[in-house]
N, C-alpha and C positions, 0 to 999 in steps of 0.2 A: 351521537357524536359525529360530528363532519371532519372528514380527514381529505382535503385534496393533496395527491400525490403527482410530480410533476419527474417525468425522465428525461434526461437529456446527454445529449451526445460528449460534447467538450463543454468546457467550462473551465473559468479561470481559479475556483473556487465555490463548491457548494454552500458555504457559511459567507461568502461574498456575494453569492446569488442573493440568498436570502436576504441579509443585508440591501441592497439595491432594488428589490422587487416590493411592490406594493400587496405582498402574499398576506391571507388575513391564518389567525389560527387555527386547524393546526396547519400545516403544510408539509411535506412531506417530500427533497428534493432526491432526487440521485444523479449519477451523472457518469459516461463510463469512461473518463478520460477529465482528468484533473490537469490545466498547464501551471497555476500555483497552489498547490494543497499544501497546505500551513499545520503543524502541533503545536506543541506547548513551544512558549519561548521564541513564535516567528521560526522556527525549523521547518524544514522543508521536508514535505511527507510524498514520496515517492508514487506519484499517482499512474503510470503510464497502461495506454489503453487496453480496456478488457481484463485487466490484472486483476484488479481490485475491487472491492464495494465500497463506494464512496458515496456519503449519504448525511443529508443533513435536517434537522428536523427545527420548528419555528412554531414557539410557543409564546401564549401573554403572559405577562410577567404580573403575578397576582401584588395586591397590594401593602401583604404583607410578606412578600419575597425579603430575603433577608442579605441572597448573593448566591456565585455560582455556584461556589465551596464544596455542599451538599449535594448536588447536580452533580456535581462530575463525580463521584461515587455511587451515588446509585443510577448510574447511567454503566459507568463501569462492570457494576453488578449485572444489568439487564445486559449489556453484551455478553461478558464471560456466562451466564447461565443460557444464551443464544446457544454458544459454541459448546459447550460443555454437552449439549441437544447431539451434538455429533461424536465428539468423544472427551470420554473427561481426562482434567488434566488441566484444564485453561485457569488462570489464578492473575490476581491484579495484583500489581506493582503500583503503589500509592502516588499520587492520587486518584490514575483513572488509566494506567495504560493497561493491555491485557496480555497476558504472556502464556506460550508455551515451552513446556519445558527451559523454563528462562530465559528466553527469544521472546523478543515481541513482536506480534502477530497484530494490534489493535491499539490505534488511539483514539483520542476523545478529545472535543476542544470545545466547551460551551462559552459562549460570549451573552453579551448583554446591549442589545442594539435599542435602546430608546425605550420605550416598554414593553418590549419582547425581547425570550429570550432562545439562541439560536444556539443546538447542540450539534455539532459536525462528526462524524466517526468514520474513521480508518479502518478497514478489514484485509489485510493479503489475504488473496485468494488462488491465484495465478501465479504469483513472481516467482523468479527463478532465485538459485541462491546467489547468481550472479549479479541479480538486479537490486540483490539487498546488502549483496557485498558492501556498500557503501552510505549504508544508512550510518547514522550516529548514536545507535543504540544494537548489540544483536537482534537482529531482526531473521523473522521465518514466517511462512505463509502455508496455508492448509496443502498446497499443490505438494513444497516439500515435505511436510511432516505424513502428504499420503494420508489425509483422511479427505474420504469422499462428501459429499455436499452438490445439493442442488440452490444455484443460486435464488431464483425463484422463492423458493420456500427458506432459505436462511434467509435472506432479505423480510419476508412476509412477517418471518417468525420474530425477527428484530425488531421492524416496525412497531408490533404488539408489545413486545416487551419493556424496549424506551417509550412507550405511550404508558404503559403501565406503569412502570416506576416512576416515570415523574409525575404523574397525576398523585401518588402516594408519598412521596416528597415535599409535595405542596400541599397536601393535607395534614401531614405530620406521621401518618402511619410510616413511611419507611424505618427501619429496625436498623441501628448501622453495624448488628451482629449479622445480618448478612454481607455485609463488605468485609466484617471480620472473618468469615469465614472462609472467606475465599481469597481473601489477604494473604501476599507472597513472603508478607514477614510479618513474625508472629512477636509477643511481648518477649522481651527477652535477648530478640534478634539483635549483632552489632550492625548498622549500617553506616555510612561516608555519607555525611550534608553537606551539600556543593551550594555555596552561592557563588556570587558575582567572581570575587577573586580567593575566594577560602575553600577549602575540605577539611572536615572536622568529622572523627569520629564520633557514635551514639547510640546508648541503648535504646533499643522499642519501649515503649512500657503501653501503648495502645492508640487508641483510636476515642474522641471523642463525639458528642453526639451533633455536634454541626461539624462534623468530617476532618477536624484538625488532626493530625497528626503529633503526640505526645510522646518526647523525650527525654532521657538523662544525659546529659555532659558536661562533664566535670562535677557531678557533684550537685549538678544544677537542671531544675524540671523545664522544658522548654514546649512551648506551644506552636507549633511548624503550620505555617499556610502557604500551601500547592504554588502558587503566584511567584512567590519569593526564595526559593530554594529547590533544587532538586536532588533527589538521593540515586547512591549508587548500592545494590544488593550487598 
């Protein structure tokens, strides 16, 4: 397997690098200073220097890809089992963010650029609680939670692990009882579905095998895709 890795100082965006560069697969960006780092929804992800891992990975997009849906789950898995390497506790928030102690610590942003497909991931590593005061989600980072880490090797160790799981996504072995497993809400759970201009209450009833998220409300079974709604705990 050929994996060129490429580091770089500033950048407007790792997932807009990729985008823009003539990189074949796999490729392997970072970068230690984000001026537009982007999540779900065009939100703005808090990149500033040395803080954080910021890091974006550029894959083909096989021919029976079906969509990101499933990617952003067990990408979500290969970060949280990264971290969990340092101390456990780390758990995903549907679809793909990763949280401690219900702070989020990780995101995940996979896009689909022509026939490749480019996954971008958020790590606090550094930030202060002051620097996250003003995220749009609780936000915390390893610096305040006080677990140790050597960049170098969580990075190393990540790299491996989003190469592993999406190679097993695209072949069909991934299991999506490991995303259940480490799922922030379990069947049963109530949570808030927020689209555009609604919130509406809903029970968990589980997780499906292309990543949808399945609920009851009012009465009524509902098939939830990441894209179009977002939930609050």
């Amino acid at each position: 397997m050929n994996i060129k890795i490429i580091s770089l100082k500033t950048i407007d965006s790792t997932n807009e690098y990729l985008k823009r560069e003539k990189h074949k697969p796999i490729t392997v960006v970072t970068a230690d200073h984000q001026t537009g780092g982007r999540g779900r929804r065009g939100r703005k992800w808090i990149s500033p220097p040395g803080k954080g891992l910021y890091i974006s990975f550029l894959f083909g997009k096989p021919a029976t890809f079906s969509g990101v849906q499933i990617v952003s789950l067990s990408t979500a898995v290969a970060v949280a089992k990264t971290l969990n390497e340092l101390k456990e506790g780390f758990k995903i928030k549907w679809p793909n963010d990763v949280l401690f102690k219900g702070k989020k610590i990780s995101g995940i942003l996979p896009e689909l650029s022509g026939d490749r497909i480019i996954i971008g991931i958020g790590i606090n590593l550094l930030h202060s609680e002051e620097e996250l005061s003003h995220a749009s989600y609780p936000a915390t980072s390893l610096a305040v939670e006080k677990i140790p880490f050597s960049r170098e090797k969580l990075t190393l160790k990540l790299v491996e692990n989003v190469i592993k799981y999406f190679e097993s996504t695209i072949n069909g072995t991934f299991k999506i009882e490991e995303f259940e497993f480490l799922s922030a809400i379990k069947p049963g759970d109530r949570i808030t579905v927020k689209r555009e201009h609604t919130a509406q209450k809903a029970t968990v009833l589980g997780f499906d095998r292309e990543g949808y998220l399945i609920v009851e409300r009012e009465s009524k079974i509902e098939r939830l895709f990441s894209a179009e709604i977002s939930i609050r705990l």
